[in-house]
NUZAGU-822347 format. One record per residue (C-alpha): residue in one letter; x, y, z. Coordinates in Angstrom, 3 decimals. Layout:
<atoms>
@res: A | east: X | north: Y | up: Z
...
</atoms>
This chain:
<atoms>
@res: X | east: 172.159 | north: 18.338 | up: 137.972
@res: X | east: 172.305 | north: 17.758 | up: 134.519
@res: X | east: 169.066 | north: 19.294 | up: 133.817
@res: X | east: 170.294 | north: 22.490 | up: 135.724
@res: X | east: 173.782 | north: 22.408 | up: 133.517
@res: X | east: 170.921 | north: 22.179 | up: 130.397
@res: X | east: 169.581 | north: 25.924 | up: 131.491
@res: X | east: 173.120 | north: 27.170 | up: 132.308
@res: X | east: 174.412 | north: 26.193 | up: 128.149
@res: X | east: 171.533 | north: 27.414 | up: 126.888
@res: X | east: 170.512 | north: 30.613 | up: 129.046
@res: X | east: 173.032 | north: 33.007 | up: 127.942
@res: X | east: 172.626 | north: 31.830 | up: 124.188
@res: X | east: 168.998 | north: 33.004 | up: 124.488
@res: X | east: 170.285 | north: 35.992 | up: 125.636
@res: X | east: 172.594 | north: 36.723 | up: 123.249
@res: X | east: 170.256 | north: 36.312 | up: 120.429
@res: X | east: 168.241 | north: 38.971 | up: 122.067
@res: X | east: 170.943 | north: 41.316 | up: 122.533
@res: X | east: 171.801 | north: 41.068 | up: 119.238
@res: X | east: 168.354 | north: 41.971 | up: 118.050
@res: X | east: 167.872 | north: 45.139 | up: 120.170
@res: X | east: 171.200 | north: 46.417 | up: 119.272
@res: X | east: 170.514 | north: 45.940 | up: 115.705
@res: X | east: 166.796 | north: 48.160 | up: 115.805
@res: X | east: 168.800 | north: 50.865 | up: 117.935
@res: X | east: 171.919 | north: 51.584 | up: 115.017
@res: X | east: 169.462 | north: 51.357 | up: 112.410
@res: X | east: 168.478 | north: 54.823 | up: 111.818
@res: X | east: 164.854 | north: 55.979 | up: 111.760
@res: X | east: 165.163 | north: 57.237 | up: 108.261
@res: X | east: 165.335 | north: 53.490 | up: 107.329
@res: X | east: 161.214 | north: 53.564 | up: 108.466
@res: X | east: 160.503 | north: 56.719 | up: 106.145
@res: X | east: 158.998 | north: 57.280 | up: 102.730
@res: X | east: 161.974 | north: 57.613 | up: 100.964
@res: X | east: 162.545 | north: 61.110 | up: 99.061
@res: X | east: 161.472 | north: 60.949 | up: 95.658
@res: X | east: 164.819 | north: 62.953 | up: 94.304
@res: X | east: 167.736 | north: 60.429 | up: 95.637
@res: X | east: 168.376 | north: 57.389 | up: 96.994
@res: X | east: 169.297 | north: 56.421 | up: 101.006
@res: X | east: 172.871 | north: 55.937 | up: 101.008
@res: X | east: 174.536 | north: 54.027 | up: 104.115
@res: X | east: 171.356 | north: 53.592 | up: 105.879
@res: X | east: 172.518 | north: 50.889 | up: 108.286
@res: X | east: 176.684 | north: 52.602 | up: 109.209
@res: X | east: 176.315 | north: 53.321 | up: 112.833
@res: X | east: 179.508 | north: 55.978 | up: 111.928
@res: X | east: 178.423 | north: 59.201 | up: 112.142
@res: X | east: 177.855 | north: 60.692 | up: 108.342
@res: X | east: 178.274 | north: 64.032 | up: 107.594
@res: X | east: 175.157 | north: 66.460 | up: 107.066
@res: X | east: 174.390 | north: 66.603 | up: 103.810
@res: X | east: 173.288 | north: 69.387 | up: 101.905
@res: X | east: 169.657 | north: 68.966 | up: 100.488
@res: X | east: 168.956 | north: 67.730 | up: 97.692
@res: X | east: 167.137 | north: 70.249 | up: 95.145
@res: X | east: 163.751 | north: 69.007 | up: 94.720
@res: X | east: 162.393 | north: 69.075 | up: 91.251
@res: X | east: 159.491 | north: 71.356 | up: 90.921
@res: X | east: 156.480 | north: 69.221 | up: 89.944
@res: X | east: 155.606 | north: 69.785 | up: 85.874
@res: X | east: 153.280 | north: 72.435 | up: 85.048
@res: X | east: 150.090 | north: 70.038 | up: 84.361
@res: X | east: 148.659 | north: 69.912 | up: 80.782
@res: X | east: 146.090 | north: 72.152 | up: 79.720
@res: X | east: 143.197 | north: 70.396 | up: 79.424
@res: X | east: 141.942 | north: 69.733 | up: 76.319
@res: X | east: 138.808 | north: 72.029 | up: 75.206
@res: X | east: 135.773 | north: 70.393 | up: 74.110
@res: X | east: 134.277 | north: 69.915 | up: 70.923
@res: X | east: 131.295 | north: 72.432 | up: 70.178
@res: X | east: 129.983 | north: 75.588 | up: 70.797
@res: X | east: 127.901 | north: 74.541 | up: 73.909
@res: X | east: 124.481 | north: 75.580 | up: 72.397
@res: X | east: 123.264 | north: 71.685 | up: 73.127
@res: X | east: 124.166 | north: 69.230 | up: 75.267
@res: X | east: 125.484 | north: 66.444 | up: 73.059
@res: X | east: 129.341 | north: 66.269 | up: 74.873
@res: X | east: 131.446 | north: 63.991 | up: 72.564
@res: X | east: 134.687 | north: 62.597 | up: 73.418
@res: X | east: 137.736 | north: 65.002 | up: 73.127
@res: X | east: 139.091 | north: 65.233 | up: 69.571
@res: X | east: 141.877 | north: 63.441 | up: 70.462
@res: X | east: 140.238 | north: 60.650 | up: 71.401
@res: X | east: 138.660 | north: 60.061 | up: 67.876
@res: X | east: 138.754 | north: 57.541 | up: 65.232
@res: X | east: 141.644 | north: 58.849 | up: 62.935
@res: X | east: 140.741 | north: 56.323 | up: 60.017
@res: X | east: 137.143 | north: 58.420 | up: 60.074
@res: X | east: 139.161 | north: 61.407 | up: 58.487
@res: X | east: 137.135 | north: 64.105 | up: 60.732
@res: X | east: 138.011 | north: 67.803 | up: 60.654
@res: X | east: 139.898 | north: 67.054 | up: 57.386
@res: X | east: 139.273 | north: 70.705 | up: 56.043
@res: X | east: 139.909 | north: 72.680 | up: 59.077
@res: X | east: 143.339 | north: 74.007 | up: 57.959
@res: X | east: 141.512 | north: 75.156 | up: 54.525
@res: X | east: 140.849 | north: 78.787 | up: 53.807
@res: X | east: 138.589 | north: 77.955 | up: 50.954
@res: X | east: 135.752 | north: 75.794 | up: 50.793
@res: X | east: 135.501 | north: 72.394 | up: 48.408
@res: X | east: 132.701 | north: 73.287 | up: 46.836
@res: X | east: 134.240 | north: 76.544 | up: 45.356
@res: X | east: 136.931 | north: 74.911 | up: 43.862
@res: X | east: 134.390 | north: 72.506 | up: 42.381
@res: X | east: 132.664 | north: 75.428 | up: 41.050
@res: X | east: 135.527 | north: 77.136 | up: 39.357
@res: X | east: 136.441 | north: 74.202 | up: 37.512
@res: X | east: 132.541 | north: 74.362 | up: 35.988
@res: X | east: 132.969 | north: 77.428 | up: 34.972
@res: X | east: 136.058 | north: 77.194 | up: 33.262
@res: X | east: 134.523 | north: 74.168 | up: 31.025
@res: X | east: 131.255 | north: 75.806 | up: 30.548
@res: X | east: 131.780 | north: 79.061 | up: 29.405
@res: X | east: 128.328 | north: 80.270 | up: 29.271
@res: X | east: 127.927 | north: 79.806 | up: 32.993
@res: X | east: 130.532 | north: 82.777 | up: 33.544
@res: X | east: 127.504 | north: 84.916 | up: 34.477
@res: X | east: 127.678 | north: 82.720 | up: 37.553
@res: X | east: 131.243 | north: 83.583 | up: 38.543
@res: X | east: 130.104 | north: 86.407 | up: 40.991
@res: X | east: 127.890 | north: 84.476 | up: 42.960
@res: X | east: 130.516 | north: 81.610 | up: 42.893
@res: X | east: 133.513 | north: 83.968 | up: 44.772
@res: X | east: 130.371 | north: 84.382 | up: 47.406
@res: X | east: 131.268 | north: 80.434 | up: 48.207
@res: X | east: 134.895 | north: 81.151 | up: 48.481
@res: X | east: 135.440 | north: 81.216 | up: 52.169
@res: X | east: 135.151 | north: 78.036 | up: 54.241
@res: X | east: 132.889 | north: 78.318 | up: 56.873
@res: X | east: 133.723 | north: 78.176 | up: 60.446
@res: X | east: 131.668 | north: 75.160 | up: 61.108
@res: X | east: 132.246 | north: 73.084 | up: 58.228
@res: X | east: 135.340 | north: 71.576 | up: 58.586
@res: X | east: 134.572 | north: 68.669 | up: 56.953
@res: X | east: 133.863 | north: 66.350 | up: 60.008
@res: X | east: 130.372 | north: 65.703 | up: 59.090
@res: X | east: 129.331 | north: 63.231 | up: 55.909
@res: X | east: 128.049 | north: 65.411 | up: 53.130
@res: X | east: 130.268 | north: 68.383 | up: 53.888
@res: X | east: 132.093 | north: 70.033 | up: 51.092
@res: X | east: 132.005 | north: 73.596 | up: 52.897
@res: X | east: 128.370 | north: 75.016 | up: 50.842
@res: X | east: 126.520 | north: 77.297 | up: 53.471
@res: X | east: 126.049 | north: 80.671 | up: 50.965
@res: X | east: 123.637 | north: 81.836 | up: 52.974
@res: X | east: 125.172 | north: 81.186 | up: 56.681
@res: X | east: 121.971 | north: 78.791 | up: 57.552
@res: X | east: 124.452 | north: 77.180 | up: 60.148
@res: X | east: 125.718 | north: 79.500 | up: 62.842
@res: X | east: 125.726 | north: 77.571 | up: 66.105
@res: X | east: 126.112 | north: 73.723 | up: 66.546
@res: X | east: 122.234 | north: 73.718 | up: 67.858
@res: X | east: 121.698 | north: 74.767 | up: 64.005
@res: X | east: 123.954 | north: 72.958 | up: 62.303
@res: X | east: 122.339 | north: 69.827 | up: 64.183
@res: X | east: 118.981 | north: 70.646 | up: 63.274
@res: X | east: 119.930 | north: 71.257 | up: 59.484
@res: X | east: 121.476 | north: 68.176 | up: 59.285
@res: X | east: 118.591 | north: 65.878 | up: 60.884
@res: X | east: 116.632 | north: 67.993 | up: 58.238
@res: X | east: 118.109 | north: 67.427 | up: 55.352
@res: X | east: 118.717 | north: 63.329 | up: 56.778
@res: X | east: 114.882 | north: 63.313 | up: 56.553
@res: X | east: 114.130 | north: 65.163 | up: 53.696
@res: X | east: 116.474 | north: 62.944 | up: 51.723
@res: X | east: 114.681 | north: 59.721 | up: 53.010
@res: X | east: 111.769 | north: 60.895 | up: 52.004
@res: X | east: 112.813 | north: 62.262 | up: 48.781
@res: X | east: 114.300 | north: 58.607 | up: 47.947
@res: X | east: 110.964 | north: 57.170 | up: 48.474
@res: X | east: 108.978 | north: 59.383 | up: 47.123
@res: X | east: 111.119 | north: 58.824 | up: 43.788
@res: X | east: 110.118 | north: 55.439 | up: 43.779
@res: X | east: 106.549 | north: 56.004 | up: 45.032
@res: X | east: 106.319 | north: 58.400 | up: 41.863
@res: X | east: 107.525 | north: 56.002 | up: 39.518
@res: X | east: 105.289 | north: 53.155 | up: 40.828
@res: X | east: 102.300 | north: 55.673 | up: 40.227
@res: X | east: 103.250 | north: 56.523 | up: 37.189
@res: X | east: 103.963 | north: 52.939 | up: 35.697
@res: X | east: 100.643 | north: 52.145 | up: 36.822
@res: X | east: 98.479 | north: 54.334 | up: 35.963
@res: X | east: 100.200 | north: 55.743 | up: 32.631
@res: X | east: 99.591 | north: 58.599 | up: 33.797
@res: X | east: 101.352 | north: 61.999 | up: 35.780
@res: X | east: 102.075 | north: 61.468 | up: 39.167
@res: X | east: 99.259 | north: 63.982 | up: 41.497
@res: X | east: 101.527 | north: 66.592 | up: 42.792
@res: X | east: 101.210 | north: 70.306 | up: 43.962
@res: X | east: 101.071 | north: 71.686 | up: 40.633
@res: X | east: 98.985 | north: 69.865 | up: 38.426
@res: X | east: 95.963 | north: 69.862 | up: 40.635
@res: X | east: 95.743 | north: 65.748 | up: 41.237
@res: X | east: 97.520 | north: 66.301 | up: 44.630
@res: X | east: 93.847 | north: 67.930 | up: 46.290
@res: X | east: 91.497 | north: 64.867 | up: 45.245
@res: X | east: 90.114 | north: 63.221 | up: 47.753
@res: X | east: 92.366 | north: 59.696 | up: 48.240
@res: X | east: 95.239 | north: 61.788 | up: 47.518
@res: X | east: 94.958 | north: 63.783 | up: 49.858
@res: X | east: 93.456 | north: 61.977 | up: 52.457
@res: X | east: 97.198 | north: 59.569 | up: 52.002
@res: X | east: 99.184 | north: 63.114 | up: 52.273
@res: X | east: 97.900 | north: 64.443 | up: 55.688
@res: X | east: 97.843 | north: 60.774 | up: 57.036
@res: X | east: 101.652 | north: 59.899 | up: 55.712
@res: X | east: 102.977 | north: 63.006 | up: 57.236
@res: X | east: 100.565 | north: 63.458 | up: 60.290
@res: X | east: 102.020 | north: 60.083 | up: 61.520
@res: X | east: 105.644 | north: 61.804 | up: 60.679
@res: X | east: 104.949 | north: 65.082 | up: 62.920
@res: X | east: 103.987 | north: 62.968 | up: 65.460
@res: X | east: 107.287 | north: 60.824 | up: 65.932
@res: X | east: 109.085 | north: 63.934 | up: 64.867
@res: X | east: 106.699 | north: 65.706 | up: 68.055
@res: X | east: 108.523 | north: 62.735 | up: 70.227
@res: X | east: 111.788 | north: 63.185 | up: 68.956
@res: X | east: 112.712 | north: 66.300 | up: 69.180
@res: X | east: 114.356 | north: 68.051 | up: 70.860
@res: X | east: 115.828 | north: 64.697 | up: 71.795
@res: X | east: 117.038 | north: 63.388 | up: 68.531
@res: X | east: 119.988 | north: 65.868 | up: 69.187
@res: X | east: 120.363 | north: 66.022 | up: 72.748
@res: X | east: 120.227 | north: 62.682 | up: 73.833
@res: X | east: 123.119 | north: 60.842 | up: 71.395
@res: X | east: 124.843 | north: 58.936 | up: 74.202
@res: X | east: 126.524 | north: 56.105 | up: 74.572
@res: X | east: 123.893 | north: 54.471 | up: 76.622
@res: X | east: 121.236 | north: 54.890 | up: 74.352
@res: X | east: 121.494 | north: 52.499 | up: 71.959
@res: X | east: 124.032 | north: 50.177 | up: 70.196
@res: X | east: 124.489 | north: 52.939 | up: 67.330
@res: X | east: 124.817 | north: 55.541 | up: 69.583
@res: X | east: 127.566 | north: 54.104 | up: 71.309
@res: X | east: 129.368 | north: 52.948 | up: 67.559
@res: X | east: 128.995 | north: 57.204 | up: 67.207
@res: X | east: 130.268 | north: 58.101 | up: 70.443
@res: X | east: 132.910 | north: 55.839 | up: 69.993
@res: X | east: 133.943 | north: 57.059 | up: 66.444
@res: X | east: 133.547 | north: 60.919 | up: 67.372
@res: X | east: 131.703 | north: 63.309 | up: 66.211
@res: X | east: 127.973 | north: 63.730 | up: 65.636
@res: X | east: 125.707 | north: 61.503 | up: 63.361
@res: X | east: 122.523 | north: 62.535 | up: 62.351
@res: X | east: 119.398 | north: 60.585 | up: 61.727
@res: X | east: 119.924 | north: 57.600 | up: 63.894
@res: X | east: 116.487 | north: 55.632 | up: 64.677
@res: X | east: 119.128 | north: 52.832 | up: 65.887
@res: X | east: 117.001 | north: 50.265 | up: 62.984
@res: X | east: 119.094 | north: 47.957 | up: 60.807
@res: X | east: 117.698 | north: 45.046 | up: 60.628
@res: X | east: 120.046 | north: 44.116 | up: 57.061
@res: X | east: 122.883 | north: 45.450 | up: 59.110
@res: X | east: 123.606 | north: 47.544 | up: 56.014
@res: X | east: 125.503 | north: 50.201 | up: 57.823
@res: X | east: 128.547 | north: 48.198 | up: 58.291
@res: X | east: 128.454 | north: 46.658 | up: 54.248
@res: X | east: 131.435 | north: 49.104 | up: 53.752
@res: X | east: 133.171 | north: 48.215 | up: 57.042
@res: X | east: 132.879 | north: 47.860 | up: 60.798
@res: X | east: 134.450 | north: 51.125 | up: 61.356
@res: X | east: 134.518 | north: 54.784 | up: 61.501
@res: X | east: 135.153 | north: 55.355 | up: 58.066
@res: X | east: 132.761 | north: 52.525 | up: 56.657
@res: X | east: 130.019 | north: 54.062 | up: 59.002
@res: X | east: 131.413 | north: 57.287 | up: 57.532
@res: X | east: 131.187 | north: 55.746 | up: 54.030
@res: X | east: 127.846 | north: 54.868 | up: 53.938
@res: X | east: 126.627 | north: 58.240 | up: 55.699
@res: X | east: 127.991 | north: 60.004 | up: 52.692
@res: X | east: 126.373 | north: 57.805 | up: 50.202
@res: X | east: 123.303 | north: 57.760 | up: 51.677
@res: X | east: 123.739 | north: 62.065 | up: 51.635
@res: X | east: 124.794 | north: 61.588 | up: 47.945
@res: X | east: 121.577 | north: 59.591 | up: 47.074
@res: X | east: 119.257 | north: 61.511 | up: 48.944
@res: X | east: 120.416 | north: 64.965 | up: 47.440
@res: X | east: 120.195 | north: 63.334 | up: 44.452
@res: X | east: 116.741 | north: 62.456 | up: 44.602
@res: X | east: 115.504 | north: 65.849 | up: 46.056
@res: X | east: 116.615 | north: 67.362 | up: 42.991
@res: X | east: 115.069 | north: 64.449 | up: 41.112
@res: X | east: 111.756 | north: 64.669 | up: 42.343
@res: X | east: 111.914 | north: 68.682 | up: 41.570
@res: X | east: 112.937 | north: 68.537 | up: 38.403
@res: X | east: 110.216 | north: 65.330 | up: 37.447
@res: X | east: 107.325 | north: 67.751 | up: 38.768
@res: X | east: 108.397 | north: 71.096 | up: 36.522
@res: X | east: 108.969 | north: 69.117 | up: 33.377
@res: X | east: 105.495 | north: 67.408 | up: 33.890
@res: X | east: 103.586 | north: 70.659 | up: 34.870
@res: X | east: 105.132 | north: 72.155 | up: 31.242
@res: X | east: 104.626 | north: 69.299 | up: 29.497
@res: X | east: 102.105 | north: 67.466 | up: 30.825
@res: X | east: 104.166 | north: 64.096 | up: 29.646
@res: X | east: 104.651 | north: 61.290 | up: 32.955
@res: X | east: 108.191 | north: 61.000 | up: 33.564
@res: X | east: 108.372 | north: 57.376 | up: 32.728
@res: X | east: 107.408 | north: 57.755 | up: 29.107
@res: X | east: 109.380 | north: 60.899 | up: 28.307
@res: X | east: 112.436 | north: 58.820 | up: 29.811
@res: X | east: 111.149 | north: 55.127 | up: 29.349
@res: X | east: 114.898 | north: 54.149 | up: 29.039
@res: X | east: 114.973 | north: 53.996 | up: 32.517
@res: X | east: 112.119 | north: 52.501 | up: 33.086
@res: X | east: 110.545 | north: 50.579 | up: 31.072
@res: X | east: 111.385 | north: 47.178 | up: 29.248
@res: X | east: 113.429 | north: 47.847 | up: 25.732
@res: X | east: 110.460 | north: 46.516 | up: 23.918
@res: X | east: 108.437 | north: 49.550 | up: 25.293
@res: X | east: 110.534 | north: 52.293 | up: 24.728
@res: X | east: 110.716 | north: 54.381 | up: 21.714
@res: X | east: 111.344 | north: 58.267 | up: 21.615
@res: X | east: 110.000 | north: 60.869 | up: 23.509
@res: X | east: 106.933 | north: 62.528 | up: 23.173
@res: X | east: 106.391 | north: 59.753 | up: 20.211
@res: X | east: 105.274 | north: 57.148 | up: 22.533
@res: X | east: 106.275 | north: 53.331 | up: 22.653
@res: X | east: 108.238 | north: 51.573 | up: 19.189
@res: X | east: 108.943 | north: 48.088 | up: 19.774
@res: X | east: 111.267 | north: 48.512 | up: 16.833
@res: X | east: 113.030 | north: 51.795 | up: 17.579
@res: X | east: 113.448 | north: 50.320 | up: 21.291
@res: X | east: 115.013 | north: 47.751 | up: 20.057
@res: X | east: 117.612 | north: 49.725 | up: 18.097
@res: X | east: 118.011 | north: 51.804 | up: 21.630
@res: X | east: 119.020 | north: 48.890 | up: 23.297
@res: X | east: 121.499 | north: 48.029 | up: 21.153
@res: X | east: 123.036 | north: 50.908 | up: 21.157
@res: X | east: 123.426 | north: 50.757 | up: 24.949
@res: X | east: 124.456 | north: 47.647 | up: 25.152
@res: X | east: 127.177 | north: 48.262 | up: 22.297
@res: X | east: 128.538 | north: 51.767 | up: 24.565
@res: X | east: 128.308 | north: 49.551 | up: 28.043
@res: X | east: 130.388 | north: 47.197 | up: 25.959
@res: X | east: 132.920 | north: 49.508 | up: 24.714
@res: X | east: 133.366 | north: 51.567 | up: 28.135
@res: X | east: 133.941 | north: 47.933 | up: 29.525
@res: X | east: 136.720 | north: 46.653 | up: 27.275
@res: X | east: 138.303 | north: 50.447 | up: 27.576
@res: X | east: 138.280 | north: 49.690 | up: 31.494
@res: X | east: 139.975 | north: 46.355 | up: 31.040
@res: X | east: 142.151 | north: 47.470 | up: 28.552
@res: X | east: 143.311 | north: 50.880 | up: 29.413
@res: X | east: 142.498 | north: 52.397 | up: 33.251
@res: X | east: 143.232 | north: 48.936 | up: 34.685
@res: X | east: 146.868 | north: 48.442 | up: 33.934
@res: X | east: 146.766 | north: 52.578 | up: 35.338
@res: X | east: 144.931 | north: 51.377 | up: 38.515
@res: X | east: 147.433 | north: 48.167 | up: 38.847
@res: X | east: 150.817 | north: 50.228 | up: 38.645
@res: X | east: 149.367 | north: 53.203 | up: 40.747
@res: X | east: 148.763 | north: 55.814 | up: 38.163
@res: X | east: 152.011 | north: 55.783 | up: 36.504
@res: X | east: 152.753 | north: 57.558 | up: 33.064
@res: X | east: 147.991 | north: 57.690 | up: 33.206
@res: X | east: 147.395 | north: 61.868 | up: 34.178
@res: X | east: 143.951 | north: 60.352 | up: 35.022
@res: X | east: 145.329 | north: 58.617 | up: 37.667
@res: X | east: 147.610 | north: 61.402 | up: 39.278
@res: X | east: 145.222 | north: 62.158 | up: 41.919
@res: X | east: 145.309 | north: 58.356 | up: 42.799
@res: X | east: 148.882 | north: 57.886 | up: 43.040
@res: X | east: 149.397 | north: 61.570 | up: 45.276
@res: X | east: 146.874 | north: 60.298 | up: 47.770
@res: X | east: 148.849 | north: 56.367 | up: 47.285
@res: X | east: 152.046 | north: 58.310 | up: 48.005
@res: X | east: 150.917 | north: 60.699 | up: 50.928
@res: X | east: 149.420 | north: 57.747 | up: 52.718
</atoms>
């Protein structure tokens, strides 16, 4: 009896529970189980009153989608760097491309207007006005010079610029090559035109030096401008990374010298341009040590033994070596190295410290100071 009265009390509890449950699942309406509409919110999802129609909703029409954004280059190779955009800003790329004229005319104008008797020039100079197309001043070394429209298509401009990469490696060691010869022997360096460069061990060195050089240029290229990914090698990946292309990458620092002027874009951009500025240098170096020699039949090192020789051996040129009028050189050198120095201290670096002001020297300082 009492366990019957137990299932009586409880029974329609049980039951009521489920009731409750059912009834619940059929007033909630089946928009409650439905992605809701992205332009409103449910309202009254769970009133079992009946609700008005509404009137739709206008749905937003979906934003027009971005263009996307072109990429860099011509398409005459198939180095793909990032998108512009996507580029290291502190590496100042493109940084003439809203510049009609080129840098290196307006470096030539003000030449001629301090050195009158170059005005014969001045025709040949308006030549350089223009800024060409593909020198927009993302690449180190680029002040906008191309007179004679050498680069055309980003396949050439590529190939110039591993060119003259290699040409000014080369020229740097061939400067000091030249002067090791030179201090040596006492005498001219063999080169093309004074006939030494065509004896034997001279020239058996030439065709072996740059035999080997074909041959890893053979291996090279086309690659050396095809194949700058990110995935093939730890500089390559710095570049693609930073931006644009970077010529002359072996992927070999052993001194880790690239990064001496910082870890970034525009340290690795630094030291591009330096090693450019250097190796441009030394090209016309070497050119202009060969034509004075084949005039004057002099070595390089004794016509300019300043600069390389100890003070005891110099003496004036074409004289030969004067311990005693070396030594007056010297201290003539050391006196203007002395002066320029105490100008420094005393003069430009009060100018540097307060940012150029009341120094016209240091205008161009302060404008950049003040734009940045």
């Amino acid at each position: 009896h009492l366990h019957g009265k137990s299932h009586v009390q409880h029974g329609p509890s049980l039951f009521t529970t489920m009731k409750t449950v059912v009834l619940a699942l059929a007033a909630t309406g089946a928009s409650a189980f439905a992605p809701l509409p992205a332009t409103r919110l449910p309202t009254a999802r769970f009133s079992t009153e009946a609700a008005e129609p509404e009137a739709a909703a206008p749905v937003a029409e979906a934003p027009a989608a971005e263009a996307a954004e072109a990429p860099y280059g011509d398409g005459t190779t198939s180095f793909a760097p990032r998108p512009v955009s996507q580029w290291a800003e502190v590496g100042a790329f493109q940084k003439y491309k809203n510049l009609e004229d080129s840098i290196a005319y307006g470096w030539m104008k003000q030449r001629l207007a301090e050195f009158p008797a170059l005005a014969a020039l001045e025709p040949q100079v308006e030549k350089c006005k223009t800024r060409p197309a593909m020198l927009d001043g993302t690449h180190a070394g680029d002040y906008g010079f191309d007179p004679l429209g050498y680069a055309t298509t980003d396949e050439l401009l590529y190939f110039y610029m591993e060119s003259e990469v290699k040409h000014s490696r080369l020229a740097m060691i061939g400067a000091l090559g030249w002067i090791a010869a030179e201090l040596n022997s006492g005498e001219v360096a063999p080169n093309l035109l004074n006939g030494h460069l065509f004896e034997l061990p001279n020239l058996a060195a030439t065709v072996l030096v740059f035999g080997l050089w074909s041959w890893n240029e053979h291996l090279q290229y086309p690659a050396q401008y095809l194949e700058h990914t990110p995935n093939s090698g730890r500089y390559n990946y710095l570049h693609y990374e930073d931006g644009p292309y970077v010529a002359g990458n072996y992927d070999f620092d052993p001194l880790n010298f690239y990064s001496v002027l910082g870890d970034d874009a525009a340290g690795r951009r630094s030291m591009r341009d330096l090693e450019l500025a250097h190796g441009r240098t030394a090209m016309m170096g070497l050119t202009s040590w060969v034509l004075f020699e084949a005039v004057t039949g002099v070595p390089i090192t004794s016509a300019a033994a300043i600069f390389f020789k100890p003070f005891w051996a110099w003496g004036l040129p074409f004289l030969g070596e004067n311990a005693f009028i070396g030594t007056i050189e010297f201290a003539a050198v050391v006196g203007a190295l002395g002066y320029k120095a105490y100008d420094v201290v005393a003069n430009d670096w009060d100018s540097i410290k307060y940012m150029g002001d009341n120094d016209p020297k240091m205008k161009g300082f302060k404008v950049w100071l003040d734009q940045k």
